[in-house]
N, C-alpha and C positions, 0 to 999 in steps of 0.2 A: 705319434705324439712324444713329447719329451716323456723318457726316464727319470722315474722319483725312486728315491728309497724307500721311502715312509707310505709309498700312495700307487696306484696303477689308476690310470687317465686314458681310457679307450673310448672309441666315439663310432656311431653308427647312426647314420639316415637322421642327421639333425639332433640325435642325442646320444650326450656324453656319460659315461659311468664311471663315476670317481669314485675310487674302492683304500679303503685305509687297511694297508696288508702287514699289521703286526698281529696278527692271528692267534703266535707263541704267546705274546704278551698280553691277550684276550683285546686285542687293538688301544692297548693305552697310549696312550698322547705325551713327548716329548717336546721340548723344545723344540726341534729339528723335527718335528712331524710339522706345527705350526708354521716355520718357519719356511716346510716345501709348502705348505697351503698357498703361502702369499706370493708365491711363486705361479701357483698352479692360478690362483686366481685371474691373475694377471695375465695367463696365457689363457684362459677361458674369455675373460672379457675382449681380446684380441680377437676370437675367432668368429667371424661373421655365420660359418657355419655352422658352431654350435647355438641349437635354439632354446634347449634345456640339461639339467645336469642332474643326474638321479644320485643321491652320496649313499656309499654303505659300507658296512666292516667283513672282510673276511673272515672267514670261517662261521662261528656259533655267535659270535657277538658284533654289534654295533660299535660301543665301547665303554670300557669301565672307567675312563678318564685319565688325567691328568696320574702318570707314571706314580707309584710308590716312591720310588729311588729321589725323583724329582722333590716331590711333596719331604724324602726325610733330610733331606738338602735345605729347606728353608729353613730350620732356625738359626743353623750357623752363617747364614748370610747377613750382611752387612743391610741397612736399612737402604743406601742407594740400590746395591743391588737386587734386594728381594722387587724395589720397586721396578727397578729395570725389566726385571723378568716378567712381572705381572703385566705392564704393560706393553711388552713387544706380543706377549699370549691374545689378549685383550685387542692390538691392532690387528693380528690376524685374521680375528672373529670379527671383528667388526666389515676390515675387507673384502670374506667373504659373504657376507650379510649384506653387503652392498651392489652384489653384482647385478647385475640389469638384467639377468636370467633367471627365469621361474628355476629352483632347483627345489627337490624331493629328497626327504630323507626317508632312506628303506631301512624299518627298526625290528631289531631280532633280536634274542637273550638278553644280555647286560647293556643299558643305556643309562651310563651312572656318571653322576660330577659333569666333567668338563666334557665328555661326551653326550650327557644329554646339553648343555651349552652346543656343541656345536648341531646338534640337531633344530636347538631354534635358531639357528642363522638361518635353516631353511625355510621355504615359503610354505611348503606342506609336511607333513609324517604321515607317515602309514605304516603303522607297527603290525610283524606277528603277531596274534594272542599269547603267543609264549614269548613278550619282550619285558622284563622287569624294567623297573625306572628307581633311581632315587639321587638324590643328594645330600650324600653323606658327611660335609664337612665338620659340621660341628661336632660331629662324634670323635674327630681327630683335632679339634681346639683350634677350625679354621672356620671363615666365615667362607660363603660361597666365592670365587673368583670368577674372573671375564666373565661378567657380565648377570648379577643378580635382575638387573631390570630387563632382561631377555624376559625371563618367565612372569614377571610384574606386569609387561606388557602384555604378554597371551593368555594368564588367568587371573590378573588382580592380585590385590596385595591381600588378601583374607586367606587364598589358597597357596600362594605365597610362600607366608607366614610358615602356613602347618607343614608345609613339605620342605623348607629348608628350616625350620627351628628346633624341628623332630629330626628329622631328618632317617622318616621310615623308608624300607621299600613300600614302593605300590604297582600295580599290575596294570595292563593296556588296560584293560575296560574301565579303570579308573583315572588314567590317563584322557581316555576318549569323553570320558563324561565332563571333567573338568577343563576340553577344550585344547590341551597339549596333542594330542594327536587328530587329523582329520578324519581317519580311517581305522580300523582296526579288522584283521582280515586274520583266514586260517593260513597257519605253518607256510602249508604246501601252496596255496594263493599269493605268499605275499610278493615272489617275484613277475608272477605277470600281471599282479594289481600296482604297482608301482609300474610298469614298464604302460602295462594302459592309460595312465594316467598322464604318465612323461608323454604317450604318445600323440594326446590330447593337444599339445602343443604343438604338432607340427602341421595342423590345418589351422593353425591362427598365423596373424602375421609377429615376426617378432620384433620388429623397433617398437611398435604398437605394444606387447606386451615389457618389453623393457621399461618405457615411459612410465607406462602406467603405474608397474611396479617400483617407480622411482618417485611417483606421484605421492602414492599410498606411504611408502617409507619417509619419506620429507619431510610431505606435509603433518605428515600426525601430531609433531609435537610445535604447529604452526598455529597462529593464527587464520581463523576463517578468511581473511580477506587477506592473509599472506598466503594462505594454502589455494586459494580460488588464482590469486597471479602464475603460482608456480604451473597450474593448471594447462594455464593458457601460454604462458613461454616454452612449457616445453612438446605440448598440443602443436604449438608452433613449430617444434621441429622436423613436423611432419608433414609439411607442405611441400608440393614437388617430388615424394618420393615416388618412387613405385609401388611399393605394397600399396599405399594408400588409394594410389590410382586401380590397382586390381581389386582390392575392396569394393572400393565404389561401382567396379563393371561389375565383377562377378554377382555382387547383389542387384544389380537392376535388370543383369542378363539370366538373372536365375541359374547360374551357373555355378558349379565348385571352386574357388580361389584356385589360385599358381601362384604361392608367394615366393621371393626369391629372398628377402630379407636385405633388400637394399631399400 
């Protein structure tokens, strides 16, 4: 696969591992980290072979967010270009939050700011027990960036509130209880509880879970009877294919699928 600076993009038996390798920097986030995401995305969503994408941070940490250097750069910016910046950060996340692939985030040590942000672009988490969480802007006289309504959506705006107004650390198992993590697992587990789970995906079919996954993400802030058409148009896309056809043997044949993803 392509060469990133910011990222290593390795892939095996239907699933990819997208690793953010600023390690030195406890994996904090740059412009140019974002910037290869939208990249990486784009060649993700290109590859018919990949069926899942597991995201995680080198070394001890997942990541502490959005660079210092970056952050002490914003008051001497101009008001176009502070905007600038927030929203090319912001199209990134959103980009990758939209890809038609279940992806997993594998969380360890520090998962803080804009690194926990990119952790809910994912469809799932599954933290160490030893992965701290917080969001610390307004301790630095900023309000959260890309994307406050990420976590408005996964825990409501009550829990919200308390965790970016305070803006404490909190630990997985507080994390797990209030619904931001699916999983919370030991140290030494957490890499073949992640990899088990990604692996889950490769005896499903994947247009099947693409749709679906584009269903759930659309329709949410849709009307019932906008969200029921989108259903069926793009349910629609999957007439004629092949998976669809080895679903339907494989279950009447009582047999294991052979999906190919076409």
């Amino acid at each position: 696969m392509t060469d990133y600076r910011h990222w290593n993009l390795a892939a095996t038996d239907h699933i990819a591992t997208l690793t953010l390798c600023r390690a030195a920097a406890k994996n904090s986030i740059v412009p140019e980290t974002l910037a290869e995401l939208r990249a990486i995305t784009a060649q993700l969503a290109a590859d018919r072979d990949t069926w899942a994408v597991i995201v995680q941070g080198d070394g001890d940490h997942f990541s502490t967010g959005v660079d210092v250097g970056v952050i002490g750069r914003m008051p001497s910016q101009s008001e176009a270009e502070y905007r600038a910046g927030l929203r090319a950060m912001q199209n990134a996340l959103d980009e990758f939050e939209a890809l038609e692939k279940p992806t997993i985030a594998k969380l360890r040590g520090f998962c803080i700011g804009g690194g926990l942000l990119l952790a809910l672009c994912c469809d799932f988490r599954i933290a160490s027990q030893k992965t701290y969480f917080s969001l610390p802007e307004v301790k630095i006289g900023l309000a959260v960036v890309m994307g406050t309504q990420r976590l408005t959506r996964v825990i409501g705006a009550a829990a919200t509130k308390e965790l970016i107004l305070l803006g404490d650390r909190f630990d997985a198992e507080t994390a797990h209880r209030l619904g931001l993590v699916h999983r919370v697992v030991p140290a030494a587990a957490l890499d073949e509880a992640a990899l088990a789970f990604a692996d889950r995906f490769r005896r499903l079919p994947p247009r099947t879970i693409a749709i679906a996954k584009r269903i759930i993400d659309r329709g949410a802030p849709l009307s019932l009877r906008e969200s029921q058409n989108l259903e069926i148009d793009a349910q629609a896309e999957l007439l004629g294919s092949s998976d669809l056809r080895e679903a339907i043997a494989s279950y009447t044949e009582r047999r294991a699928p052979r999906y190919t993803g076409q």
